[in-house]
C-alpha positions, 0 to 999 in steps of 0.5 A: 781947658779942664782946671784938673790936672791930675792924670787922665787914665787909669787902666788895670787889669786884675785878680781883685774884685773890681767895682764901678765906684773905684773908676767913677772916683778915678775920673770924677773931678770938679770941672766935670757935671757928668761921670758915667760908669760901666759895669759888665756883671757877670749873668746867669745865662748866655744864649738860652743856656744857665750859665754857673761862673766865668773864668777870664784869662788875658793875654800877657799885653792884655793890660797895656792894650787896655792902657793905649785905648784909654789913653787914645780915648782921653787924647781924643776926647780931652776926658778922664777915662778909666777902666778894669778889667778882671781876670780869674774866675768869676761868679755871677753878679761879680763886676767883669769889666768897670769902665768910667768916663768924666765929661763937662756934660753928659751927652759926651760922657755917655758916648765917649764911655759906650766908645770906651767898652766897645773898644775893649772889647774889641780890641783887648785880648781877653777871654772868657771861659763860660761854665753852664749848668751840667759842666760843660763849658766853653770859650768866647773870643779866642 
């Protein structure tokens, strides 16, 4: 039984820098000895190719998709989840995607967060326009 009552999720999607401080804190709590955290950064290339900036863009359900898995994730698990996801243009280095999970212990919370991102991204209606060296750019996920 977790002594933390306060809610179990936390999902946004937004414009705003995002860090993976906000979702540890979110999730953190004194019934857990374990908080993992996510973050997908922003790379400087993608398939042999010098990448510029990203520019993510979602769908207007985008965030209440991202609530159902977390919230689904947290039923399941009985666990604090939280993650953000930005939208915009990005430049490299920036914080895409933050995503925490806190568990009593740490096998559980590393499973249930690496749980957590894959179903994002696999199920979150966001895209991402990679911009590359030269100019040309392209989308990934539509």
């Amino acid at each position: 039984m977790r002594a933390d009552a306060r809610p179990a999720v936390l999902a946004a999607i937004r414009s705003t820098p995002i860090t993976v401080e906000e979702v540890a804190a979110f999730v953190g709590s004194p019934a857990d000895g374990a908080v993992v955290t996510f973050a997908g950064v922003v790379r400087n290339h993608d398939g042999g190719r010098p990448v510029t900036a990203l520019e993510y863009q979602a769908h207007p359900d985008a965030e209440q998709f991202l609530t159902e898995i977390c919230a689904r994730l947290a039923a399941e698990s009985g666990l604090r989840v939280a993650a953000t996801h930005r939208v915009g243009r990005l430049a490299i280095g920036e914080v895409a995607l933050a995503a925490a999970v806190a568990a009593p212990h740490r096998a559980e919370a590393f499973a249930a967060c690496a749980e957590l991102v894959d179903r994002i991204k696999a199920e979150v209606p966001i895209w991402k326009r990679q911009r590359f060296a030269g100019g040309d750019s392209e989308w990934v996920g539509l």
